[in-house]
DSSP file (Angstrom, degrees, kcal/mol; ACC not computed):
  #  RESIDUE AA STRUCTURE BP1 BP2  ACC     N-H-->O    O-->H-N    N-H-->O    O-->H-N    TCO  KAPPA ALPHA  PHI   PSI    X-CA   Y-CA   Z-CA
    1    1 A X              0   0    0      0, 0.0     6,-0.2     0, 0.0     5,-0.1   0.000 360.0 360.0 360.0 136.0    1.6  -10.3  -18.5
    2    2 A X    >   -     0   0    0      4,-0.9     3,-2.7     1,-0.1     5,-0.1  -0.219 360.0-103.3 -79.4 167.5    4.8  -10.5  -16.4
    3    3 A X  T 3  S+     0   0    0      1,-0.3     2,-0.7     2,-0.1    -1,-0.1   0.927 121.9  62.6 -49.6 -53.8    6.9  -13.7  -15.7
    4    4 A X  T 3  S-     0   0    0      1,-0.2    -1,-0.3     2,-0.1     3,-0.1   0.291 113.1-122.6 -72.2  15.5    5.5  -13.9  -12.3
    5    5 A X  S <  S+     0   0    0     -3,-2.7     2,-0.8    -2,-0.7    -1,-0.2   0.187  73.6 127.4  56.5 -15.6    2.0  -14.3  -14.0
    6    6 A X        -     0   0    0     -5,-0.1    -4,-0.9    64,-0.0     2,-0.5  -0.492  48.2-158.0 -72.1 112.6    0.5  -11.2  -12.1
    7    7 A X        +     0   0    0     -2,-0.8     2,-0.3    -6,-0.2    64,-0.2  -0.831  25.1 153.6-100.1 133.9   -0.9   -9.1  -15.0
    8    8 A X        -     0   0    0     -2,-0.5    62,-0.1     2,-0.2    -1,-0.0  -0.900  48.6-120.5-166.8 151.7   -1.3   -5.3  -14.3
    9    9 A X  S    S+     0   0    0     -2,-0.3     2,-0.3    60,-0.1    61,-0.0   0.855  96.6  56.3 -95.5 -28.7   -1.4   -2.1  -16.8
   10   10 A X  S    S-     0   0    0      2,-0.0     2,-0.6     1,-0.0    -2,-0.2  -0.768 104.5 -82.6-106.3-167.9    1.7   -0.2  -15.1
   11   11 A X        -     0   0    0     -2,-0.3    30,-0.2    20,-0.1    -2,-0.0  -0.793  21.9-126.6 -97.1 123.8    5.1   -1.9  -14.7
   12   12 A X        -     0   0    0     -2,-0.6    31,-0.2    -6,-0.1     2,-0.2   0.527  46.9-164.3 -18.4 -66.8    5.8   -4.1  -12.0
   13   13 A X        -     0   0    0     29,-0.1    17,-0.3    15,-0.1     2,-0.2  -0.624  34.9 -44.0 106.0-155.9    9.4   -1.6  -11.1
   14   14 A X  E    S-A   29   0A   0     15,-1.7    15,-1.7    -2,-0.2     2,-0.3  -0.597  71.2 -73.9 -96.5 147.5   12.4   -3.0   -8.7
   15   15 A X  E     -A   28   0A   0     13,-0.3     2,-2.3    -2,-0.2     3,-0.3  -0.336  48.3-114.8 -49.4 127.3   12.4   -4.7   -5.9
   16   16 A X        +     0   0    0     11,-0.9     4,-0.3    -2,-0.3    11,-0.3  -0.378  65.1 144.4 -71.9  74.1   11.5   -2.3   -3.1
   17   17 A X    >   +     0   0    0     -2,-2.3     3,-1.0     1,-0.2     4,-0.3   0.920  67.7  52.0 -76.5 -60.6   15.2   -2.6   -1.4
   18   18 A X  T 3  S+     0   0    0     -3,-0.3    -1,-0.2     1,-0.2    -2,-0.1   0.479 121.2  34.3 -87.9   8.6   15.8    0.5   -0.2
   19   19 A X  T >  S+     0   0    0     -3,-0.2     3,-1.5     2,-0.1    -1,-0.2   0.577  82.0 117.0-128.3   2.7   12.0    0.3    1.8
   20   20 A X  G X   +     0   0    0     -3,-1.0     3,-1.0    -4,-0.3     5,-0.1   0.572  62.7  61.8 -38.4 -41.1   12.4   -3.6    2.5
   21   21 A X  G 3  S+     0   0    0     -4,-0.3    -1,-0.3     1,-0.2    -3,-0.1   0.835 101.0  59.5 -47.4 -32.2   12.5   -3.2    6.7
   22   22 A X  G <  S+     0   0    0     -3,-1.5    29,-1.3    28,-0.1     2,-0.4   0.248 102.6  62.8 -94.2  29.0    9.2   -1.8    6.4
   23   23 A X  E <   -F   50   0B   0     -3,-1.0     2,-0.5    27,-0.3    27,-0.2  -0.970  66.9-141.1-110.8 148.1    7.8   -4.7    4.9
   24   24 A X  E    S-F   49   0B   0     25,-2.4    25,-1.7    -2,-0.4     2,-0.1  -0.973  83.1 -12.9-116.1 109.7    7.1   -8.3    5.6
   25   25 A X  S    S-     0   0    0     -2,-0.5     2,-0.5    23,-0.2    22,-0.1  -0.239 109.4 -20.5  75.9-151.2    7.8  -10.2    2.4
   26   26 A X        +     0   0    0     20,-0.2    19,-0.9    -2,-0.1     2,-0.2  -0.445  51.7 168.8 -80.1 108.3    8.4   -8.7   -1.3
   27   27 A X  E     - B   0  44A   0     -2,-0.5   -11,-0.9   -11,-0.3     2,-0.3  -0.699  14.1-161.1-101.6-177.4    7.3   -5.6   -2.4
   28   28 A X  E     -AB  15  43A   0     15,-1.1    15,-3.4   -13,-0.3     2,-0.3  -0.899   5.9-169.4-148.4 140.1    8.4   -3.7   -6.0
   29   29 A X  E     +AB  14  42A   0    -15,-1.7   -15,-1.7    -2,-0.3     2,-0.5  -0.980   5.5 179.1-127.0 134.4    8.0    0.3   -6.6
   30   30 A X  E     - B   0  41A   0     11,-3.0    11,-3.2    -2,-0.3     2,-0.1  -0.996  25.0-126.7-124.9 149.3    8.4    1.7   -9.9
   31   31 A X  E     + B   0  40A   0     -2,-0.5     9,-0.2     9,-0.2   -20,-0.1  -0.513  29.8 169.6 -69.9 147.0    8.0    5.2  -10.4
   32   32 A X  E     +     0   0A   0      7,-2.9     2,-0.3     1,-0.3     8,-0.1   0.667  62.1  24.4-129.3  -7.6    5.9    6.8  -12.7
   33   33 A X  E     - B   0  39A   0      6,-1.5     6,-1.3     2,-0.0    -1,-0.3  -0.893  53.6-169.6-146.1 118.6    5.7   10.0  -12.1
   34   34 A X        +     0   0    0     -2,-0.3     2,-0.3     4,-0.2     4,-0.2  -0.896  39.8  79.8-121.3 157.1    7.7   12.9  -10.4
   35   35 A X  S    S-     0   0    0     -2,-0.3     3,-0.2     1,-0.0    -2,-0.0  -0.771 104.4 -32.6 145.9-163.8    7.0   16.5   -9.4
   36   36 A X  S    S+     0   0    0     -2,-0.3     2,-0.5     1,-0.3    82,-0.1   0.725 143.2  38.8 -96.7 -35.9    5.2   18.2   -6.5
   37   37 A X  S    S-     0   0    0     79,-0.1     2,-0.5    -3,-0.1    -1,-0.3  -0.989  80.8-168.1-112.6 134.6    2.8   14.8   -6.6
   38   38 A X        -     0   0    0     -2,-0.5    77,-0.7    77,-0.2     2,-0.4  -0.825   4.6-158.3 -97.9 131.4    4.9   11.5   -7.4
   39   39 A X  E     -BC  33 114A   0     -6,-1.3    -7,-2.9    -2,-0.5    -6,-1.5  -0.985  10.3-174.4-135.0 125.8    3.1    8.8   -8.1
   40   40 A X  E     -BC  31 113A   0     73,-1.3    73,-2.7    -2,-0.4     2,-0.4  -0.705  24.0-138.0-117.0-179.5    4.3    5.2   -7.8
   41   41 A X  E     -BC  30 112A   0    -11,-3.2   -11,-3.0    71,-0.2     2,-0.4  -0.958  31.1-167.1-126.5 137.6    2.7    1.8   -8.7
   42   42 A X  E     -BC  29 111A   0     69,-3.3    69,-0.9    -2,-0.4     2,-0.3  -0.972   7.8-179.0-122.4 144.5    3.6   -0.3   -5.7
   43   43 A X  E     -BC  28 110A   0    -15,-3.4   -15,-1.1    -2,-0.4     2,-0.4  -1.000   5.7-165.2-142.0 149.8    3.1   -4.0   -6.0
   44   44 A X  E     -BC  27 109A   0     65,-3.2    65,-1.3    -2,-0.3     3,-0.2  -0.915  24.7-115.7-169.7 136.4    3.6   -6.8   -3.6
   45   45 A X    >   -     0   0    0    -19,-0.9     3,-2.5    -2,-0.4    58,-0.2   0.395  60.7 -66.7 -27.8 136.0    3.9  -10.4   -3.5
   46   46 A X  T 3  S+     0   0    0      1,-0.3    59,-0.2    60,-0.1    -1,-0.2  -0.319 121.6  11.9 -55.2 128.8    0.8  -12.6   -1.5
   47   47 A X  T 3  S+     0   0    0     57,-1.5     2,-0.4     1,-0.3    -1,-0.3  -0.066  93.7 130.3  96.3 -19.2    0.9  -12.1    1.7
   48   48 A X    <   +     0   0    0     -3,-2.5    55,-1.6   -22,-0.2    -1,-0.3  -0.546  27.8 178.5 -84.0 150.6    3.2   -9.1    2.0
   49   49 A X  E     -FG  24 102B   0    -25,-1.7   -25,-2.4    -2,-0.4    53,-0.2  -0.913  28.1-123.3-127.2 134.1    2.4   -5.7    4.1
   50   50 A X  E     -F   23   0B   0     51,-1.2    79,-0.5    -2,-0.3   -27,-0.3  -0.315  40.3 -96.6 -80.2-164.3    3.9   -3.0    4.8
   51   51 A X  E     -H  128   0C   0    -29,-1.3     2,-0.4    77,-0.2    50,-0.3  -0.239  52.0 -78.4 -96.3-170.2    4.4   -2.0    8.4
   52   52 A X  E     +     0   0C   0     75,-1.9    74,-2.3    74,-0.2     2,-0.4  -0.641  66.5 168.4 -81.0 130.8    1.9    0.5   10.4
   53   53 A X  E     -HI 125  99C   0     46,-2.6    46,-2.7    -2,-0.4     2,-0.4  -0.948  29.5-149.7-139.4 158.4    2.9    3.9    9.3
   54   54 A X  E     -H  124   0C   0     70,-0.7    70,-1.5    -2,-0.4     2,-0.4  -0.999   6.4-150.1-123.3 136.1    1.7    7.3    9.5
   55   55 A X  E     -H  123   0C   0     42,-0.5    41,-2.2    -2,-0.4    42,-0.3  -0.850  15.9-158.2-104.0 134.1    2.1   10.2    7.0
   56   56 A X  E     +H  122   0C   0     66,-0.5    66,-2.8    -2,-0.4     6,-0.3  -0.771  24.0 137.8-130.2 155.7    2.3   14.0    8.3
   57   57 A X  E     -     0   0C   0     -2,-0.3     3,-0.3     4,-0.2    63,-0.2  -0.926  26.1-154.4-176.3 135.6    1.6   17.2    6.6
   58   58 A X  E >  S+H  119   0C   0     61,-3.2     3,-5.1    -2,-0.2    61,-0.6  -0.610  73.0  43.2-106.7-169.4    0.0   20.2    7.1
   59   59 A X  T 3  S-     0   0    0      1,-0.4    -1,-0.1    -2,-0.2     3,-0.1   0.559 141.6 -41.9  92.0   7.9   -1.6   23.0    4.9
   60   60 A X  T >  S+     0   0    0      1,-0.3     3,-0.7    -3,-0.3    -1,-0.4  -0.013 116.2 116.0 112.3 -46.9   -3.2   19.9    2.9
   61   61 A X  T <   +     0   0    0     -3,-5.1    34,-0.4     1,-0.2    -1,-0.3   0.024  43.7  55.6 -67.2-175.1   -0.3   17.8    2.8
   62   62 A X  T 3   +     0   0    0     54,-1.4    34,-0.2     1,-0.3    -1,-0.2   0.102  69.7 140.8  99.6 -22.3    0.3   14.6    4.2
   63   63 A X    <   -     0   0    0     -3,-0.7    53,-3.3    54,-0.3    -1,-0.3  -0.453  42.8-144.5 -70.2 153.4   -2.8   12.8    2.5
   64   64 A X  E     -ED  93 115A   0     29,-0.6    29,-1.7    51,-0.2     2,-0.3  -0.645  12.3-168.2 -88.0 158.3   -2.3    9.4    1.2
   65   65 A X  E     -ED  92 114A   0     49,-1.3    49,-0.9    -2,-0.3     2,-0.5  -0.993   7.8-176.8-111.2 121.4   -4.1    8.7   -2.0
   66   66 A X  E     -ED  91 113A   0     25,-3.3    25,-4.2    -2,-0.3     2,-0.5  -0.860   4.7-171.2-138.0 125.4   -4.1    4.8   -2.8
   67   67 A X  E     -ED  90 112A   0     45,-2.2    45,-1.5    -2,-0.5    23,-0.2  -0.867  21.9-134.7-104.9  95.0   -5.8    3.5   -6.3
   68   68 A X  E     + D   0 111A   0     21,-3.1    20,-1.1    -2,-0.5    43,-0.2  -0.155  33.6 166.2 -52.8 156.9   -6.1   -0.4   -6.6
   69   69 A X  E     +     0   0A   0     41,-3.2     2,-0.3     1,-0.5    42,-0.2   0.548  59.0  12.0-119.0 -29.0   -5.0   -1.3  -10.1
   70   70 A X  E    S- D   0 110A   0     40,-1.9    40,-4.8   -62,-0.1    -1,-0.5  -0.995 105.7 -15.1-163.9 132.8   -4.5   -5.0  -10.0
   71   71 A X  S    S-     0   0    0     -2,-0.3    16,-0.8    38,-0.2     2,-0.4  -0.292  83.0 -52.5  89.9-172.3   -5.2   -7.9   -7.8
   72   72 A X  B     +K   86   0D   0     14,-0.1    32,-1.7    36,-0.1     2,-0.2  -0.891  50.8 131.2-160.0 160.6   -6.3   -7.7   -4.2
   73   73 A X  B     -L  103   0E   0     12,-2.9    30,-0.3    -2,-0.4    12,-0.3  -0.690  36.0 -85.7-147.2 171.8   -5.7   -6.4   -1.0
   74   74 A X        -     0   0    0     28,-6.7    28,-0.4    -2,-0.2     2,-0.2  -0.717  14.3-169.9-108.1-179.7   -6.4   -4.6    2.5
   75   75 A X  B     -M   83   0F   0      8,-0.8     8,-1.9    -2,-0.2    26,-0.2  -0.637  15.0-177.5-164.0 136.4   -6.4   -1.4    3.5
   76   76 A X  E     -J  100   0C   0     24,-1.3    24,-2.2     6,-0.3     2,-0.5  -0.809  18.1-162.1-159.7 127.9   -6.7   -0.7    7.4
   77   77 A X  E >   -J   99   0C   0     22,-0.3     3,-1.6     3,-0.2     2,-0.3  -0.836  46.3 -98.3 -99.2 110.0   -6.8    2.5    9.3
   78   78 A X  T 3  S+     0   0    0     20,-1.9    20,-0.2    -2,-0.5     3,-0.1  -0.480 111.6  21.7 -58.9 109.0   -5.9    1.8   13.1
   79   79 A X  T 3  S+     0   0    0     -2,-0.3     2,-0.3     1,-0.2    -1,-0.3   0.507 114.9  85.2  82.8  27.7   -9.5    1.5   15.3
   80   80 A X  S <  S-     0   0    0     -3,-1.6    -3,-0.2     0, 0.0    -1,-0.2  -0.994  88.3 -96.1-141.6 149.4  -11.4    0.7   12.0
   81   81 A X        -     0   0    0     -2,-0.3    -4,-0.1     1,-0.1    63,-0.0  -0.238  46.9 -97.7 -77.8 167.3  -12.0   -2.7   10.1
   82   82 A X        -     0   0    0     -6,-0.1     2,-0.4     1,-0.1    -6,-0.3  -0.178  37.0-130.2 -74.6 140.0   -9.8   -3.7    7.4
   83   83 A X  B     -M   75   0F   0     -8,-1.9    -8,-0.8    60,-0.1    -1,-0.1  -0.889  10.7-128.1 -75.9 123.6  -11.0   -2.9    3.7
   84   84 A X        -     0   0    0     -2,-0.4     2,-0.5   -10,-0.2   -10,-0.2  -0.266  35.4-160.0 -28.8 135.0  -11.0   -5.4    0.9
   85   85 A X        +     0   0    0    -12,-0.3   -12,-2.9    17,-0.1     2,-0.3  -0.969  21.7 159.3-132.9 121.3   -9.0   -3.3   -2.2
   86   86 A X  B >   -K   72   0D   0     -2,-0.5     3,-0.7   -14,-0.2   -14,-0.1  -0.918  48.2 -47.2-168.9-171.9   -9.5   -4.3   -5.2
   87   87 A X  T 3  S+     0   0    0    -16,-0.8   -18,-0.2    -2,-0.3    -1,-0.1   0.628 129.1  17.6  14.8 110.1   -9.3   -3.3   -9.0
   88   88 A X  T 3  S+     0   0    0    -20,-1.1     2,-0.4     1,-0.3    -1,-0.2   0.015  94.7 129.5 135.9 -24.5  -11.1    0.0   -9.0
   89   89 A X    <   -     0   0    0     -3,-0.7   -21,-3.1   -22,-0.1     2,-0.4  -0.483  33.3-168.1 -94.9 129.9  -11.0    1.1   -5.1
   90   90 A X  E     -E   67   0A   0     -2,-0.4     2,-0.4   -23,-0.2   -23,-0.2  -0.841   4.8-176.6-114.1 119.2   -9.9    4.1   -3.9
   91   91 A X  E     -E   66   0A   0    -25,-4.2   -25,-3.3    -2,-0.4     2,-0.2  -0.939  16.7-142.5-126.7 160.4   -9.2    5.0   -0.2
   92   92 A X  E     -E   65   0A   0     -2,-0.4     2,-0.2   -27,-0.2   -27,-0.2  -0.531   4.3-160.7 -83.3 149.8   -8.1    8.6    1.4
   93   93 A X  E     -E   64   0A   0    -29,-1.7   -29,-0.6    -2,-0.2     4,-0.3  -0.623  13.1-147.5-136.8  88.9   -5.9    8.2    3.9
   94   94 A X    >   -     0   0    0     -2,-0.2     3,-0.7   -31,-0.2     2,-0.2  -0.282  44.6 -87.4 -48.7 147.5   -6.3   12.0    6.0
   95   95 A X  T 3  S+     0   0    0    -34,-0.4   -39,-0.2     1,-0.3   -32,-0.1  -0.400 118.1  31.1 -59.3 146.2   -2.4   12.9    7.7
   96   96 A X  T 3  S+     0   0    0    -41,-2.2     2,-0.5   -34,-0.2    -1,-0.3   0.609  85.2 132.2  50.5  34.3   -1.8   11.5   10.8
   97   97 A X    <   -     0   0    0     -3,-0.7     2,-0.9   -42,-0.3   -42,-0.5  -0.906  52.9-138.2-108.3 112.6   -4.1    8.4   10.2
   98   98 A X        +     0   0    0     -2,-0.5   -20,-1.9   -20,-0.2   -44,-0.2  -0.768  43.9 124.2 -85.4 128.2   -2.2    5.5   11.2
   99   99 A X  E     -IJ  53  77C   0    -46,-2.7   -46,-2.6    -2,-0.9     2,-0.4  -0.917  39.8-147.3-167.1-168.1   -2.5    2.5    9.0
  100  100 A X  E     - J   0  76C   0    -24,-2.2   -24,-1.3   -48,-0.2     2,-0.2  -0.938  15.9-171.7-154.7 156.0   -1.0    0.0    7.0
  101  101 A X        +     0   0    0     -2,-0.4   -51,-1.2   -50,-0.3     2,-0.2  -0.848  14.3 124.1-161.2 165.3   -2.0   -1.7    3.9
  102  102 A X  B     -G   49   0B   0    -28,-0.4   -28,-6.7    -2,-0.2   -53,-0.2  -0.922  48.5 -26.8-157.5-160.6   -1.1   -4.9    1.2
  103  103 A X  B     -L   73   0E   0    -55,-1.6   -30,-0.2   -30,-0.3    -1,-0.1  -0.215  60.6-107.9 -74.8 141.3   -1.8   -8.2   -0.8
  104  104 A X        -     0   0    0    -32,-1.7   -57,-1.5   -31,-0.1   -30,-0.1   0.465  46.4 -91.9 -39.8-163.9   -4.3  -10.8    0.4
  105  105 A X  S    S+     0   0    0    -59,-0.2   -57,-0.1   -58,-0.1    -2,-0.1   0.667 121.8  19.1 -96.6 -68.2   -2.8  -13.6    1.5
  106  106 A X  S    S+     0   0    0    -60,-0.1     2,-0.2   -59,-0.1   -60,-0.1   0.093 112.6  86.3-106.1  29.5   -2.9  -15.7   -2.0
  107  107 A X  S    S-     0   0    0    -35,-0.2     2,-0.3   -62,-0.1   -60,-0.1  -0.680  72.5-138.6-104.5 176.2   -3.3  -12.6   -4.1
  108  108 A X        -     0   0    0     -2,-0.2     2,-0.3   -63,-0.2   -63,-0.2  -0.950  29.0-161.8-128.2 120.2   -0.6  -10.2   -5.6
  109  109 A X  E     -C   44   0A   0    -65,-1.3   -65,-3.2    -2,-0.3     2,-0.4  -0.739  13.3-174.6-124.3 129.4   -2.0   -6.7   -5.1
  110  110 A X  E     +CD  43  70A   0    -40,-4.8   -41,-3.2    -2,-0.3   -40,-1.9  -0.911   7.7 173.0-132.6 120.0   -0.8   -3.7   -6.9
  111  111 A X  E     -CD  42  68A   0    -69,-0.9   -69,-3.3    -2,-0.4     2,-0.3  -0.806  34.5-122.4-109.7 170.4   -2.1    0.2   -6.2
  112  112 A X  E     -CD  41  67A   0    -45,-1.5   -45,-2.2    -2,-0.3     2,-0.4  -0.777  35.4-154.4-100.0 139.3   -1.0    3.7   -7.5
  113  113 A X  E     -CD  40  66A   0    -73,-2.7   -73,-1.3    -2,-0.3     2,-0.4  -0.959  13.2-177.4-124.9 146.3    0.1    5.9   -4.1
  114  114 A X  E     -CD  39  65A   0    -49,-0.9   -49,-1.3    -2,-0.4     2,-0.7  -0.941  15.4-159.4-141.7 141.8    0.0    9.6   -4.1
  115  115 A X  E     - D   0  64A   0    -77,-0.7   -77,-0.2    -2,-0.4   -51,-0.2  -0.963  25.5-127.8-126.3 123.0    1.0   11.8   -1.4
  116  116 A X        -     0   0    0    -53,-3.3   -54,-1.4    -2,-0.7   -79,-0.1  -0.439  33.2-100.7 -77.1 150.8   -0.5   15.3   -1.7
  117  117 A X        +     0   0    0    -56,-0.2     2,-0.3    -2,-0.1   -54,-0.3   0.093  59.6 115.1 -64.8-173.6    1.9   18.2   -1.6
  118  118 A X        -     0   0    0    -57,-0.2     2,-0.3   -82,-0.1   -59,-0.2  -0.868  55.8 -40.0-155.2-173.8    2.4   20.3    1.6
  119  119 A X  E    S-H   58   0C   0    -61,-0.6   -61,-3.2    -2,-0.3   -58,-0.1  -0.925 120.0  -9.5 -76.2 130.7    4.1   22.0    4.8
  120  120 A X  E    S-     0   0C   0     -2,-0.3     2,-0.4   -63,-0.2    -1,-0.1   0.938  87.0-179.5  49.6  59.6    6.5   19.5    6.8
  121  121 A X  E     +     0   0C   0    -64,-0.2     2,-0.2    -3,-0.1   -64,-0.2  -0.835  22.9 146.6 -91.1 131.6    5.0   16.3    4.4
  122  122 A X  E     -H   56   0C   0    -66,-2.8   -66,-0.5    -2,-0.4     2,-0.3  -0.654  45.0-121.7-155.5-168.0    7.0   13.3    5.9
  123  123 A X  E     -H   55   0C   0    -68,-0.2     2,-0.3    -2,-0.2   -68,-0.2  -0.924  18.5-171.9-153.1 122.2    6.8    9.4    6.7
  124  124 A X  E     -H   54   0C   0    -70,-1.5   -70,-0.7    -2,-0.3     2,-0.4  -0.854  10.8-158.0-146.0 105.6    7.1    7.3   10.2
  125  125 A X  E     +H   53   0C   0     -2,-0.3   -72,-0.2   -72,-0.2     2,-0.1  -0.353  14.7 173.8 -94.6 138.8    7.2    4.1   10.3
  126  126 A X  E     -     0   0C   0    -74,-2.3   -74,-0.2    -2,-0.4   -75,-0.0  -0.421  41.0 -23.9-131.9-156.7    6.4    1.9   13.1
  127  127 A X  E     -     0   0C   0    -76,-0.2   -75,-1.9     1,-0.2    -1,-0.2   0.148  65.0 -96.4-102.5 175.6    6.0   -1.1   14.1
  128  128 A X  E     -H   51   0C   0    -77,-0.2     2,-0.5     1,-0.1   -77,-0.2  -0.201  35.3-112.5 -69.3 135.4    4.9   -4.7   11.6
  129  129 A X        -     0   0    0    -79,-0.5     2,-0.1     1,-0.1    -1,-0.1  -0.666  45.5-123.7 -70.7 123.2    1.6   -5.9   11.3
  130  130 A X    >>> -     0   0    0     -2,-0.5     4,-1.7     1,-0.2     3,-1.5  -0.242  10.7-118.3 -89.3 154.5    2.2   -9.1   13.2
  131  131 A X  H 3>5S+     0   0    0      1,-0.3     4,-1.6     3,-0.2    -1,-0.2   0.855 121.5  60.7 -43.4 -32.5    1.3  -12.7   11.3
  132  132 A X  H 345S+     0   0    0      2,-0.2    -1,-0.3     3,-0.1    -2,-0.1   0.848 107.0  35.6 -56.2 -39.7   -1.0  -12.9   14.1
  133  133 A X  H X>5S+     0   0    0     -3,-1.5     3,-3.0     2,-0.1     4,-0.6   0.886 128.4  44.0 -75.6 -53.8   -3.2   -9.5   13.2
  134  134 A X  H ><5S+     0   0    0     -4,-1.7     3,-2.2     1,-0.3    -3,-0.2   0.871 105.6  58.3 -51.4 -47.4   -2.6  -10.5    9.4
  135  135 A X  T 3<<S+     0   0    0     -4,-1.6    -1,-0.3    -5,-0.6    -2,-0.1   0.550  98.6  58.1 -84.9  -9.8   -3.3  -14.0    9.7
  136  136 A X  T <4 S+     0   0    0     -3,-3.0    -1,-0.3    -5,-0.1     2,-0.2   0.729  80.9 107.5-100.8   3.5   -6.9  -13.5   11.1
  137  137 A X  S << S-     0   0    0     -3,-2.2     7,-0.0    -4,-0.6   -32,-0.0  -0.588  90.2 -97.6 -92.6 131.2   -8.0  -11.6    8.0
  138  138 A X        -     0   0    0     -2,-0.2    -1,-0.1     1,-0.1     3,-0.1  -0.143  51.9-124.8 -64.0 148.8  -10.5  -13.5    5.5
  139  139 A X    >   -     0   0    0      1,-0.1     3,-1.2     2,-0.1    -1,-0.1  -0.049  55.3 -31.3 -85.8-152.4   -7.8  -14.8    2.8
  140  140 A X  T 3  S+     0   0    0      1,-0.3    -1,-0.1   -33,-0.0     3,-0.1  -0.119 129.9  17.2 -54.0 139.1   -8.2  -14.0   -1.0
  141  141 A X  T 3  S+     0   0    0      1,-0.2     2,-0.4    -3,-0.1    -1,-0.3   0.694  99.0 109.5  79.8   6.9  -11.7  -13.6   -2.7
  142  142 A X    <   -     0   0    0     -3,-1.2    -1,-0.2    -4,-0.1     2,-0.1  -0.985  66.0-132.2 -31.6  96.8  -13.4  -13.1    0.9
  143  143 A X              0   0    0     -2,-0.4    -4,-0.1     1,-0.1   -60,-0.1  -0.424 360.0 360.0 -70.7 150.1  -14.7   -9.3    1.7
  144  144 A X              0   0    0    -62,-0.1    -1,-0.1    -6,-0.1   -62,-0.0   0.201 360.0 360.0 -65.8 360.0  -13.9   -7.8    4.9
């Protein structure tokens, strides 16, 4: 179990500095794997999100893969309602799908994220999911 009490099977990583604008409160990435698919265990603090993003790819690329590990969380897709993530749940996220996802409000949520390889596989990050959108979302231990 880690200091912060959140107990999880990979390791926690660094604070996520260098992606810290695109989030609203704490995230941590450690890597675990690198290669033509990288896979990182991202984890982050209740109540932090990242912002609405889309990932592009052709050829294949550009899907997200995201595997809760620990904890719980949303998942939301832009014109569909938010998903409950937790332990076990696996969502596709097809290239060019704008969405966003994190931690509950009073959970601490960790998935594994995968980007499948590609042509022109990239990242564009836009603008925060506001305390207003988050804040209307059923809190921890509540399904979507």
């Amino acid at each position: 179990m880690a200091g912060n009490g959140f107990d999880q099977i990979f390791p926690l990583g660094e604070k996520n500095d260098a992606y810290a604008q695109y989030f609203i409160g704490q995230s941590y990435l450690a890597p675990l794997a690198s290669g033509s698919v990288p896979v990182s265990n991202v984890s982050f603090e209740p109540g932090c999100r990242n912002n609405w993003h889309i990932h592009h790819g052709t050829g294949g690329g550009g899907d997200q893969i995201l595997l809760c590990t620990a904890g719980s969380g949303w998942f939301q897709a832009e014109g569909e309602d938010p998903v409950g993530m937790e332990p076990g749940t696996v969502v596709r996220v097809p290239a060019g799908t704008k969405h966003w996802h994190g931690a509950k409000a009073d959970s601490w949520f960790s998935h594994l994220a995968f980007i499948t390889p590609g042509e022109g596989v990239g990242n564009e990050w836009l603008e925060p999911v506001t305390d207003e959108v988050y804040g209307k979302l059923p809190r921890n231990g509540a399904h979507a």
